[in-house]
N, C-alpha and C positions, 0 to 999 in steps of 0.2 A: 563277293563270296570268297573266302578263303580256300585258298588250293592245299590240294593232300599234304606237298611238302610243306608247306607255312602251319599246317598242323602239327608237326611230328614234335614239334618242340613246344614249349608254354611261352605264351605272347609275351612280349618284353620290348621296351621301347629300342630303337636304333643304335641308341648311345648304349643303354643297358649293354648291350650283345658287342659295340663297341668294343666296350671295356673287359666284357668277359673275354672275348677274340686276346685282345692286349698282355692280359695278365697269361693266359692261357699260351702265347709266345715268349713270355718271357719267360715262361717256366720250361719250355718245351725242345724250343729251337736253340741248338748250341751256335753261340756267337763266332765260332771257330768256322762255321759253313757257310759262311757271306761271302758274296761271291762267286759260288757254286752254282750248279745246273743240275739239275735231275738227269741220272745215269740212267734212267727209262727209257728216255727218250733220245740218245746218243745214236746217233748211226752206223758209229764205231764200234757197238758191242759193249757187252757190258763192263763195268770198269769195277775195282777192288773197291769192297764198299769200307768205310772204317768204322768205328767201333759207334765215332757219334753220328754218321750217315743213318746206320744200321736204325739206332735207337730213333733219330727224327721220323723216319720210314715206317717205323711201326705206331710211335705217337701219332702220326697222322694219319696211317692207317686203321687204328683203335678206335679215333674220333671221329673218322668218315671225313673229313677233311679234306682229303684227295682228290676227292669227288665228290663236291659239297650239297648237288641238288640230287645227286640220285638217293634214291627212296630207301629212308633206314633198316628197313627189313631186308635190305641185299647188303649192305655196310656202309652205304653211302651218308650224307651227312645231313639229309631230311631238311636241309635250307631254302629257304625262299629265294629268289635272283637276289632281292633287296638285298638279303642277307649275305649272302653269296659275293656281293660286288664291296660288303664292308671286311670281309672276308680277305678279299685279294688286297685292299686298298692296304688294311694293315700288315699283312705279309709283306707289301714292298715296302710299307715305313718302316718292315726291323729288318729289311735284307732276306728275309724269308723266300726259301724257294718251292716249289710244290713237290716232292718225292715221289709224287704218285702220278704212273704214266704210260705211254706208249701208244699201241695200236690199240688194246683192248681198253682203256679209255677214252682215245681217239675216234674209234671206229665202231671196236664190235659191239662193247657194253652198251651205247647208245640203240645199236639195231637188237642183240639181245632182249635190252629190256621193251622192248615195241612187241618184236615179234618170237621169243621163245616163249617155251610153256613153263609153268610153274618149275618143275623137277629142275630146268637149265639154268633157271635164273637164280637156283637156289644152288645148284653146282658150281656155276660159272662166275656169276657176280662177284659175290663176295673176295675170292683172290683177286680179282683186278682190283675191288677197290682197297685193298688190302696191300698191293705193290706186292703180289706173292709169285708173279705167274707173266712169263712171257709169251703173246701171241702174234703169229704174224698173218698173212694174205694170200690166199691161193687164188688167185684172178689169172693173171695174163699170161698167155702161153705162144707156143715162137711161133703159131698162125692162130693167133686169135689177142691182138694187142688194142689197135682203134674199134677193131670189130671184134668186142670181147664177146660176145654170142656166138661166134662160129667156135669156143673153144668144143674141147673134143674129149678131156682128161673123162672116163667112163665108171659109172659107177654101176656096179651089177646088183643086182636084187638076188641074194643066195638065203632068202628065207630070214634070219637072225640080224643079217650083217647084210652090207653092202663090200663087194670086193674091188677096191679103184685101180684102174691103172692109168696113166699119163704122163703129162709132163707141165709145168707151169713155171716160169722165168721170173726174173724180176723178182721175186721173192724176199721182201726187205724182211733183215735177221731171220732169213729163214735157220741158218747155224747155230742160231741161240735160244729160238723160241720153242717154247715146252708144247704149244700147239700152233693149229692152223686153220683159221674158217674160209670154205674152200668150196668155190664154185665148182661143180660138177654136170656130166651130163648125164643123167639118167632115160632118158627117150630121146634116140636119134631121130624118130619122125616127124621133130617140130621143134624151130630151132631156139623159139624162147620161152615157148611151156614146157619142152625137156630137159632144162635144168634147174637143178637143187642147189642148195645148201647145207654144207654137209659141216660136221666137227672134226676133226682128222687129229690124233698124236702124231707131236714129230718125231717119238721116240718108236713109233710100233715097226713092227719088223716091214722091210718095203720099203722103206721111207727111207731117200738119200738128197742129199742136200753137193750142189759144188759153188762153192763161191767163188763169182764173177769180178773181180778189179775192175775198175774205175779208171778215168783219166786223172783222176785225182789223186790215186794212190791209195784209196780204199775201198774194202771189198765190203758192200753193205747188203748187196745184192747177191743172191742165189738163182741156179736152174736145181728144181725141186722135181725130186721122181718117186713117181707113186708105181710098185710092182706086187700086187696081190697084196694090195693093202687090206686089211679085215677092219670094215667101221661098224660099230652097234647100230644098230638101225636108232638108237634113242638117241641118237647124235646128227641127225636131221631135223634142221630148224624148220618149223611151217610143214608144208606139208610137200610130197612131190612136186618139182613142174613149180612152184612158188619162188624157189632161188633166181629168178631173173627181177622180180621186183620187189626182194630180199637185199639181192645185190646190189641194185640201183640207192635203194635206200641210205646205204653204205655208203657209198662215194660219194653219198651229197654230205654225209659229217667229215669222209675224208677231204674232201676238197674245200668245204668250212676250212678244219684244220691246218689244211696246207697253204692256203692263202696267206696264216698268219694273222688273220683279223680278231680285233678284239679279245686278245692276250695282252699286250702290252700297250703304252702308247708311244714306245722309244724302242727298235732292236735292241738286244743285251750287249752291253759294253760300251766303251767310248763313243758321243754322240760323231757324224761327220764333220761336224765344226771343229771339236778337240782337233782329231786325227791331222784335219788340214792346219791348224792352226798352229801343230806341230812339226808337221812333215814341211809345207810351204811359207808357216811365217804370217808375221802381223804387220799392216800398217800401222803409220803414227795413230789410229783413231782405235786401233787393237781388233781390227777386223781383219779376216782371211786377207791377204797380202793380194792373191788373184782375183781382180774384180767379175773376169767370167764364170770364173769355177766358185766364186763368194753366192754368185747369181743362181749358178745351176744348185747347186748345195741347198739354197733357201728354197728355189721350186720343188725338188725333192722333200725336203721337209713339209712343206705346206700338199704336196699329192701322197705323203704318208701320212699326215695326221686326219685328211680329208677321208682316205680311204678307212680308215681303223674306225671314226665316227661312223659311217656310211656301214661298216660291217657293222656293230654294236648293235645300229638301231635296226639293219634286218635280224639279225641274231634276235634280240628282243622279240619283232615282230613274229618272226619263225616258231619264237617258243607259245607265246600267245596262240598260234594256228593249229599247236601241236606236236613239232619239230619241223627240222628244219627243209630247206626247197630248194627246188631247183634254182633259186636265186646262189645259190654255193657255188654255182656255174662263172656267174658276174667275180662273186668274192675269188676265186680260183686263178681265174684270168688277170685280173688289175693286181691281188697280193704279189705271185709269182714275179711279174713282170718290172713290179716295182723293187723285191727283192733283188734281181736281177741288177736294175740299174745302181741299187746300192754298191754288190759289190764291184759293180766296172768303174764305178765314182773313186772306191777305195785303192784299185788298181794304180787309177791314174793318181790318186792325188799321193801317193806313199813313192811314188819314180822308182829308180832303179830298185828300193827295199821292195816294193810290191810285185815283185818278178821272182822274188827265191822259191828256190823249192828244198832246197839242207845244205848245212856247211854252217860255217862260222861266216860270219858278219850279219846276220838277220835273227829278229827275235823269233820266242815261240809265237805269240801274236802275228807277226809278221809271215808266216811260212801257215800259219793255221789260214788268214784271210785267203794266200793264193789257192790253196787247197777247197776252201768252200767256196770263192768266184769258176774253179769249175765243176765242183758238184752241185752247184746253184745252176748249171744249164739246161740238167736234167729237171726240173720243178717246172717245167712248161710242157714236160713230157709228161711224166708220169702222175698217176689218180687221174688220168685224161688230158690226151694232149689238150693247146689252147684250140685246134681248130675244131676238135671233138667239141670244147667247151660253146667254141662259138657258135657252132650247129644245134649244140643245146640251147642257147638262147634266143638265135635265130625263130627255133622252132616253135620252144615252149614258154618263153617270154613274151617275145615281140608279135609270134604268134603268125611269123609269115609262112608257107608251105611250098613245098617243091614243086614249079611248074616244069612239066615236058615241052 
């Protein structure tokens, strides 16, 4: 039986829709943006868009394209997975990049469309998939991070509105994003059926943002403070007391996401064979010059291309079930870790050029890698640390329980 999205469009064979995909980039995607990356998705904030940025952004936003299986009626692009994966295929054969991004297709828009009501979904949708509207994360607070249930940020009931006060850290782009979906507590007398899920403007009065620096040298992060903040009471998702398994819901697409799984089957830019094969040299047979680091390079290869299949087919199987599971737990922990080992690989094999940090004798490449080998440290922390993760899987995987 044909699913909602496989309907939204007239049946047409694979190739058909191939081919329309094909033509429909050549007419669309300016050849000048190859090589680019979605400025959505930047951790660095947003960046000056140009004139054929702007235009690709909105073609692909008009077409739903950005978001190619969410359901046409919110702007998404009513595609079947099938369709959906001939979709991506042809964007990487013209260098095509996705425009459309961030938390709120990462995150919210997926839990939106599950659990908001009609009126949100017809508020909120549409600019996500439209690349109109920056959203960020009101979760973890400076006593309430592995034990995000003991947070404390309060939400009052004054009849119209809820009035928040609190505090909440970690706040990625909180200085840039136009809102905030944001864990709250609404009943102190029970500590996972008294919190909601609320809508919050970053702009409304109350609302202060400072951002936090990095060991990296950038400030991606915010401590976010709510002082008599006034929220419409229509800006609670679910119902009271439902934000704890609102929230949960959340972290299992952000931690999909952050794993890295099943986007690509190659990180962006030079594979690690180039890099080494640059930096350390080739034997007479034109292989990596260092038979160890030739060796560890190919294990790396073969536990990231294992892992990316391995995500794909839960992904697949997750959508099949209805979305996605606590199996985002496994994907979170192995992506992370292997990211990880990527950039210590790249450290070592670049020698002294993989040590700058500015000045003259190192490229822009060169000084961006050291910069994400240590903002890649935090990705084992945050959306749940690995031991959080492990005790998820532990628990609701393997299915063992805590003995006293």
């Amino acid at each position: 039986m044909a699913t909602a999205a496989e309907l939204d469009r007239p049946a047409s064979s694979p190739e058909d829709f191939r081919q329309e995909v094909r033509s429909w980039l050549a007419e669309n995607f300016p050849p000048t943006l190859k090589g680019m990356d979605n400025a959505l998705a930047s951790v660095e904030g947003p960046t000056e868009e140009t004139p054929e940025m702007t235009a690709w952004r909105r073609a692909m936003g008009e077409k739903g394209w950005g978001v190619p299986t969410w359901p046409k009626e919110y702007g998404g692009g009513g595609l079947s997975r099938a369709d959906a994966r001939v979709l991506s295929q042809e964007m990487a054969r013209a260098g095509a990049w996705n425009p459309i991004g961030g938390m709120g297709v990462m995150m919210f828009g997926p839990t939106l469309l599950e659990y908001g009501n009609e009126a949100q979904k017809q508020e909120h949708i549409p600019p996500i998939a439209r690349g109109e509207i920056r959203w960020c994360q009101g979760y973890s607070e400076p006593n309430a991070g592995s034990d995000l249930a003991n947070l404390q940020t309060f939400a009052e009931d004054k009849g119209d509105h809820y009035l928040v006060n609190g505090q909440k850290t970690w706040t990625s782009g909180g200085q840039w994003a136009d809102k905030c979906f944001c864990l709250v507590r609404t009943d102190k007398s029970d500590k996972h059926r008294g919190i909601s899920f609320l809508l919050i403007d970053m702009d409304a009065p109350g609302v202060e943002v400072k951002p936090i620096r990095m060991i990296s040298g950038m400030s991606p992060f915010c401590e976010t403070f709510f002082t008599n903040v006034e929220v419409p009471k229509e800006n609670l998702v679910g119902k009271e007391g439902e934000g704890w398994t609102i929230g949960k819901r959340l972290l299992q697409h952000e931690r999909t996401n952050l794993s890295g799984g099943g986007s690509r089957l190659q990180p962006s830019g030079p594979s690690l064979a180039d890099i080494a094969k640059k930096f350390v040299g080739t034997d007479d047979e034109g292989r990596i010059a260092d038979r160890d680091l030739r060796a560890r390079i190919a294990k790396w290869e073969m536990d990231w291309r294992a892992f990316l299949l391995t995500a794909m087919r839960v992904q697949a199987e997750s959508k099949e079930a209805g979305g996605v599971s606590v199996v985002s737990s496994i994907l979170k922990t192995a992506g992370t870790k292997l990211g990880q080992e990527r950039a210590e690989l790249l450290i070592e094999i670049r020698g002294l050029q993989g040590l700058g940090w500015e000045g003259e004798g190192f490229s822009e490449g060169e000084l961006a890698s050291v910069r994400a080998w240590l903002f890649g440290k935090a990705t084992t922390i945050y959306g749940g640390s690995t031991e959080v993760q492990n005790n998820v899987i532990a628990k609701r995987i393997l299915g063992m329980l805590d003995h006293q």
